[in-house]
C-alpha positions as CSV (number, residue, x, y, z in Angstrom):
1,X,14.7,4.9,-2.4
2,X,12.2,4.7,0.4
3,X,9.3,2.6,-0.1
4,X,5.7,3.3,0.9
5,X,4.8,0.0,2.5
6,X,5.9,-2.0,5.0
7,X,4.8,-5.6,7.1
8,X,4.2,-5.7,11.1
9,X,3.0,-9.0,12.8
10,X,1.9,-8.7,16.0
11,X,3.1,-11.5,17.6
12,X,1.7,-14.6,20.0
13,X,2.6,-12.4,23.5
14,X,0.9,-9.3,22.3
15,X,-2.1,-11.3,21.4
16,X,-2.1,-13.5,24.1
17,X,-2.9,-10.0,26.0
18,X,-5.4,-8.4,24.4
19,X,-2.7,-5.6,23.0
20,X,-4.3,-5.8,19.2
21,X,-6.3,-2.9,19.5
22,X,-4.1,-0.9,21.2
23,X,-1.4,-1.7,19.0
24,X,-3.6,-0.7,15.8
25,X,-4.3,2.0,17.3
26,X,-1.2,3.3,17.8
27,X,-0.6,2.3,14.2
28,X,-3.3,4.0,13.1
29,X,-2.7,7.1,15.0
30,X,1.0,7.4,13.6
31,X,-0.4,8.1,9.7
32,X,-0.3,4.4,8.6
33,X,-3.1,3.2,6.5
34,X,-3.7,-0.8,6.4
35,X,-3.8,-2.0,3.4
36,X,-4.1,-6.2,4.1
37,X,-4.6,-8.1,7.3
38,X,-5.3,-10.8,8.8
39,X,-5.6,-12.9,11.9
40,X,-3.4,-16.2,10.8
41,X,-0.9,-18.9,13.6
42,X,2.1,-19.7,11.7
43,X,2.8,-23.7,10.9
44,X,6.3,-24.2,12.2
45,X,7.6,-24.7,8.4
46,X,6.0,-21.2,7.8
47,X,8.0,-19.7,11.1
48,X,11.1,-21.8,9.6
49,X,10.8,-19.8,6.1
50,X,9.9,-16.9,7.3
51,X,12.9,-16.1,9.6
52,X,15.4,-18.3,7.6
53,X,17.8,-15.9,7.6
54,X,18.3,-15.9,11.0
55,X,18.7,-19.9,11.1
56,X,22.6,-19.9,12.2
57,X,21.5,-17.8,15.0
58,X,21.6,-19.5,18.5
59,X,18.1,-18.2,19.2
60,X,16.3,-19.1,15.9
61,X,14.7,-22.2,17.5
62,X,13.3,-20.5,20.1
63,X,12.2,-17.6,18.4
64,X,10.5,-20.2,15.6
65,X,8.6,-22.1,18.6
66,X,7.5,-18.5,20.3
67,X,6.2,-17.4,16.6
68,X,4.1,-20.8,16.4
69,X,2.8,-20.5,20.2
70,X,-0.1,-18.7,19.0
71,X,-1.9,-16.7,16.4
72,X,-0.3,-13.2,15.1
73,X,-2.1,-10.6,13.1
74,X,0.1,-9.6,9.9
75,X,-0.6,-6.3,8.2
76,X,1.1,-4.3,5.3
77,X,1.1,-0.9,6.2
78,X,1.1,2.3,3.8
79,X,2.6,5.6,4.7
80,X,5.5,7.5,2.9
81,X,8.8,6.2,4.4
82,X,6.9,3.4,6.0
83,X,10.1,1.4,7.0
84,X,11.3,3.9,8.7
85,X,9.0,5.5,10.3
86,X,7.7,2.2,11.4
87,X,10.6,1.3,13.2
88,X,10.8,4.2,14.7
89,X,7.6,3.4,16.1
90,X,7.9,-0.3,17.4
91,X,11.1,0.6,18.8
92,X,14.4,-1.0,19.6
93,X,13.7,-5.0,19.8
94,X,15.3,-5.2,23.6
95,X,11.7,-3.2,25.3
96,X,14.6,-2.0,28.1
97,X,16.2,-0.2,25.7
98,X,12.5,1.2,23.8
99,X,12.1,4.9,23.8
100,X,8.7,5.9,25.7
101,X,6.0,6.2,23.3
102,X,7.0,3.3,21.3
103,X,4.9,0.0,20.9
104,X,7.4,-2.5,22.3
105,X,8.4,0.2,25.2
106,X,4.5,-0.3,26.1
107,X,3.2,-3.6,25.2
108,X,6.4,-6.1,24.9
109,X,7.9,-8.1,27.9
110,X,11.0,-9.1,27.2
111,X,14.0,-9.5,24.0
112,X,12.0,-12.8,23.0
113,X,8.4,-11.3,23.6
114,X,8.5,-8.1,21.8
115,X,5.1,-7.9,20.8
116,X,5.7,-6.9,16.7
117,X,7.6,-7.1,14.2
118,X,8.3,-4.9,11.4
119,X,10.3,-5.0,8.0
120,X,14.1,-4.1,8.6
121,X,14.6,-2.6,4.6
122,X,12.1,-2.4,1.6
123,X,13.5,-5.0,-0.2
124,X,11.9,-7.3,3.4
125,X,9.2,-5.0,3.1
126,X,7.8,-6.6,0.2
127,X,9.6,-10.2,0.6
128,X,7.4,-10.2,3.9
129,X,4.5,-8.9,2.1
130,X,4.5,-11.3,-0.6
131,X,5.0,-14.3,1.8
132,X,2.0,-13.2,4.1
133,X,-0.3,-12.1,1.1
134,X,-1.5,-12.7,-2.1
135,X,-2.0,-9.6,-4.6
136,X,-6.1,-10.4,-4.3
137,X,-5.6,-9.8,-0.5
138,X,-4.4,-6.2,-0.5
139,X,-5.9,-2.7,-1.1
């Protein structure tokens, strides 16, 4: 069953240039509605939990230190299919291989710097949103 809500984090390189807006924008002009956020840097333990299931991964060291470099905005979004659809619009993770018109096709540099990220299934959906916010934090 499709859920209506999903996480993004615009991450360190996006906010390191100036892409916020723009990225909310696009966010915004796509039909989701934000429904928490905030403007937050990751501790290294936080980065640790939060991508623990990619810790056998050859890259999860590196993508924990890129994730602490800087502040990231996290955000639940709201839309029907909101998963989906927002995957759809961030792209594919590798910006070379981003259809035009998607957020990492436009603001992300590289595989590492891909300026968001965004829930993979529902049941991350809401693991993601539960370990960014607390139910007082949402509307």
């Amino acid at each position: 069953m499709a859920s209506n809500r999903t996480l993004t984090m615009i991450k360190p390189d996006a906010v390191k240039n100036n892409h916020i807006g723009p990225i909310l924008a696009m966010i915004n002009e796509a039909g989701f509605v934000i429904k928490a956020m905030k403007y937050t840097q990751l501790t290294k333990k936080q980065a640790e939990l939060f991508y623990e299931v990619h810790k056998e991964r050859p890259f999860y060291g590196e993508l924990v230190d890129f994730m602490t470099s800087g502040p990231i905005v996290a955000a639940i979004l709201e839309k029907d299919n909101a998963v989906e659809d927002f995957r759809k619009l961030i792209g594919a993770t590798n910006p070379a291989d981003a259809e035009e018109g998607t957020i990492r096709k436009k603001f992300a540099t590289s595989l590492g710097e891909n300026a968001v990220h965004g829930s993979d299934s529902n049941d991350n959906a809401k693991i993601e949103g539960d370990f960014h916010f607390s139910m007082c934090e949402r509307f």
